[in-house]
NUSE-51829 format. One record per residue (C-alpha): x, y, z. Coordinates in pm, whole numbers, padded with zeros to 5 digits, always signed. Example, Ala and Ser with C-alpha at 12.3 -4.5 7.8 and 13.67 -1.06 7.14 Angstrom:
residues 2
+01230-00450+00780;+01367-00106+00714;
end
This chain:
residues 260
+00793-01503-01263;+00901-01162-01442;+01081-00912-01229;+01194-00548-01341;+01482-00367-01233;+01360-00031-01064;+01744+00139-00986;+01896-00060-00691;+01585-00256-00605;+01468-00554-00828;+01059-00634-00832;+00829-00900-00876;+00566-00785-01037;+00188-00939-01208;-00035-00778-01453;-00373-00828-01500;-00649-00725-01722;-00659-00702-02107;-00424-00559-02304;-00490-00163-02396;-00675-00125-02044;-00612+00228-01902;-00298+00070-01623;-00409+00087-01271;-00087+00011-01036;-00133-00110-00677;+00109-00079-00366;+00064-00284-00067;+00122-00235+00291;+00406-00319+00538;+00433-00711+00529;+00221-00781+00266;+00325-00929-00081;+00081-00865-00439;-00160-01134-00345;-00295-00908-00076;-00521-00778-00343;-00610-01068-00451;-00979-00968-00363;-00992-00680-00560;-00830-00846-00911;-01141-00996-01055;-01342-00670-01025;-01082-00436-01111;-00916-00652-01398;-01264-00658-01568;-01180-00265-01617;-00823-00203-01584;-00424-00347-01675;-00366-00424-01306;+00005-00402-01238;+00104-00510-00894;+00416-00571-00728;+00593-00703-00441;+00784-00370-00289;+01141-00397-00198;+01252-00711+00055;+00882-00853+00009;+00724-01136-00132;+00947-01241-00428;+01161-00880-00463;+01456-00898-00242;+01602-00660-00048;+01781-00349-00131;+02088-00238-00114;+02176+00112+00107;+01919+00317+00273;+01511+00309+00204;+01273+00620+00262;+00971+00673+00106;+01102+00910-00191;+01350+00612-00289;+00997+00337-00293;+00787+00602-00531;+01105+00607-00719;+01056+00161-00733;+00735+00290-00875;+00837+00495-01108;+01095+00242-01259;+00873-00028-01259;+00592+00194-01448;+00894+00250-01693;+01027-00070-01754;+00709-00189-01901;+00655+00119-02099;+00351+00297-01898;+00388+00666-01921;+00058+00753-01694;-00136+00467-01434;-00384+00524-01206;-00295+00471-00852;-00415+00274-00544;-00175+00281-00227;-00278+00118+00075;-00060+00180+00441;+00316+00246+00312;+00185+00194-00068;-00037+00505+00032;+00262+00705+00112;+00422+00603-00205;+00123+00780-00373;+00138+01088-00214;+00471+01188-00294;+00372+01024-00660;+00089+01280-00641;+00319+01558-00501;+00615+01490-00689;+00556+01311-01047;+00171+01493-01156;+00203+01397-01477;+00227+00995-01414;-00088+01018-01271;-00408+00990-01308;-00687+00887-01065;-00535+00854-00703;-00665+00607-00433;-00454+00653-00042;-00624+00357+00156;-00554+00324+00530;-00275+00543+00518;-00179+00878+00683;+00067+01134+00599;+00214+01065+00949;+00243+00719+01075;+00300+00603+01477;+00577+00736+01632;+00961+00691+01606;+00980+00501+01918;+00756+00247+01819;+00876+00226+01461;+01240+00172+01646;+01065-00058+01906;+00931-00283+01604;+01286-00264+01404;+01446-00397+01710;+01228-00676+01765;+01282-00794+01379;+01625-00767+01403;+01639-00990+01687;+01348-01254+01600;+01262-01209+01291;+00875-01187+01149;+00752-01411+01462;+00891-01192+01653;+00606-00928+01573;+00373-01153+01352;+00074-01165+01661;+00102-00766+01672;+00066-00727+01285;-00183-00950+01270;-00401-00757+01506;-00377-00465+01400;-00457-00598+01033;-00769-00725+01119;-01038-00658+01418;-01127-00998+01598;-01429-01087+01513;-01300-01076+01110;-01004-01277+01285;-01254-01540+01497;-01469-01607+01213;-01222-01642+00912;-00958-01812+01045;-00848-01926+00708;-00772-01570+00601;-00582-01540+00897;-00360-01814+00811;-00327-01694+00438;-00229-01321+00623;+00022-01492+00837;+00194-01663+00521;+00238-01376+00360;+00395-01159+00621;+00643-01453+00726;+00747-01430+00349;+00907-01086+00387;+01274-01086+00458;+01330-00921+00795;+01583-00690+00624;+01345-00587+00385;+01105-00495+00670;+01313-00379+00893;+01416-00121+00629;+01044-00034+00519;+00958-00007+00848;+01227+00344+00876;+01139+00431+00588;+00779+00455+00752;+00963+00589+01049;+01087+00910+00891;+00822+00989+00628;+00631+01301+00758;+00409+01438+00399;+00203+01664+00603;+00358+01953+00405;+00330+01783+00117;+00001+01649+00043;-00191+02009+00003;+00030+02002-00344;-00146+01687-00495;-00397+01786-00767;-00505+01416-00864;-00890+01327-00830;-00810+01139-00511;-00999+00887-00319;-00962+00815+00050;-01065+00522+00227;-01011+00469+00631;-01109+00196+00864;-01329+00260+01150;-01128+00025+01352;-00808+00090+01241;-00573+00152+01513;-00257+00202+01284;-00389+00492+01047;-00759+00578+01192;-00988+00789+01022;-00843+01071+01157;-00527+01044+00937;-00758+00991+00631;-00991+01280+00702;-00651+01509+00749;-00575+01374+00395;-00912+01447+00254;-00923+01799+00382;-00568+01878+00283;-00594+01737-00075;-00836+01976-00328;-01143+01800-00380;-01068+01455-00243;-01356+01224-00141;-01317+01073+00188;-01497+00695+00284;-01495+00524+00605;-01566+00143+00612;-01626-00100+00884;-01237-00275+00902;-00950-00261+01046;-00586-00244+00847;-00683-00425+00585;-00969-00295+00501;-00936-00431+00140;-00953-00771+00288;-01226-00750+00560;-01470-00499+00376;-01397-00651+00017;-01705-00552-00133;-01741-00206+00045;-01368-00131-00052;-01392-00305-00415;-01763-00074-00465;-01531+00288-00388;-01264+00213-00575;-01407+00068-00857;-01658+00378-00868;-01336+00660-00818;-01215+00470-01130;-01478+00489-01300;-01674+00801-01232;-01704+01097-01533;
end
């Protein structure tokens, strides 16, 4: 299982693809762990070195030490794209990873190249429901807010009819260390990139959910607008929208990575 340091935080990380692909790295959202894009590998392997990695206290990385905001997790990104010697990667975010690519796009130009922000916003929910949702991990844990998570990742009929996913979804999210969540979850909390976006100059992709209630297509048409040039694509999902629109979300991406 090969890990890299990235500064204080230590990641799990899998590659994918042949050898002297043009890298492609992928963030996940709050809760989730690499295999959340499991749908997308066999598709985007075929084209690219997929790097993906479990972000700080998820999956297999552990938690980090001192505080976590959104400037310290592009950072992560940053080392991680270092530590295996990749100088410039495309870049697909989705939720929190899509935060981690704007300031990537606002901050660090030059270590990117084609930029994907998927269900994301540059303003997430409030403070008192970030604080609400800290609170109820640090007093239960996961289950505490698993139910919650789990409907906002997916609409119900997706949920009714593949309950198997559903499962799989739960897994994953009662893998994350409450600490690690907890912290991700401020880090959410206090990341406001309206300012910032305007700055990124990366062909950019965005992709919203129709039914998304965390980040609706609101916060992704704000994105497309702000950022020169981006594309914006709306698809029939909720959170996840790489998991309940695979082909849909698989199709865009594939042709942003791909296009002249």
């Amino acid at each position: 299982m090969p890990f890299a340091d990235a500064g204080p935080a230590r990641l799990h990380y899998r590659i994918d693809g042949p050898e002297g692909a043009p890298p492609l790295l992928l963030s996940g959202s709050l809760g989730s762990d690499l295999a959340v894009w499991d749908p997308q590998i066999p598709a985007l392997a075929a084209r690219r070195r997929v790097i993906r990695y479990d972000a700080r206290g998820h999956g297999s990385s552990p938690p980090a030490p001192g505080p976590c905001d959104v400037g310290r997790l592009a950072g992560d990104a940053l080392c991680l794209l270092d530590a295996l010697g990749v100088p410039r990667a495309d870049f697909c975010g989705l939720s929190i990873g899509g935060l981690v690519g704007m300031v990537l796009g606002a901050n660090a130009p030059a270590r990117l190249g084609r930029l994907i922000l998927c269900n994301t916003g540059a303003k997430i929910g409030t403070a008192e429901g970030w604080n609400a949702r800290i609170d109820a991990v640090s007093r239960g844990g996961l289950e505490a807010v698993a139910d919650g998570v789990l409907r906002r990742w997916l609409t119900p009929a997706f949920a009714a009819a593949r309950p198997e996913e559903v499962a799989r979804l739960r897994a994953m999210l009662l893998r994350t260390s409450p600490q690690g969540y907890a912290a991700c979850c401020a880090a959410v909390r206090d990341a406001d990139l309206r300012p910032a976006v305007s700055r990124i100059r990366a062909p950019t992709l965005v992709i919203a959910g129709a039914r998304d209630e965390a980040t609706p297509p609101a916060s992704g048409r704000f994105l497309a607008e702000q950022i020169p040039g981006a594309r914006f694509v709306e698809l029939e999902a909720a959170h996840l929208s790489n998991v309940e629109a695979v082909a849909a979300f698989t199709g865009a991406v594939v042709a942003h990575l791909t296009e002249g």
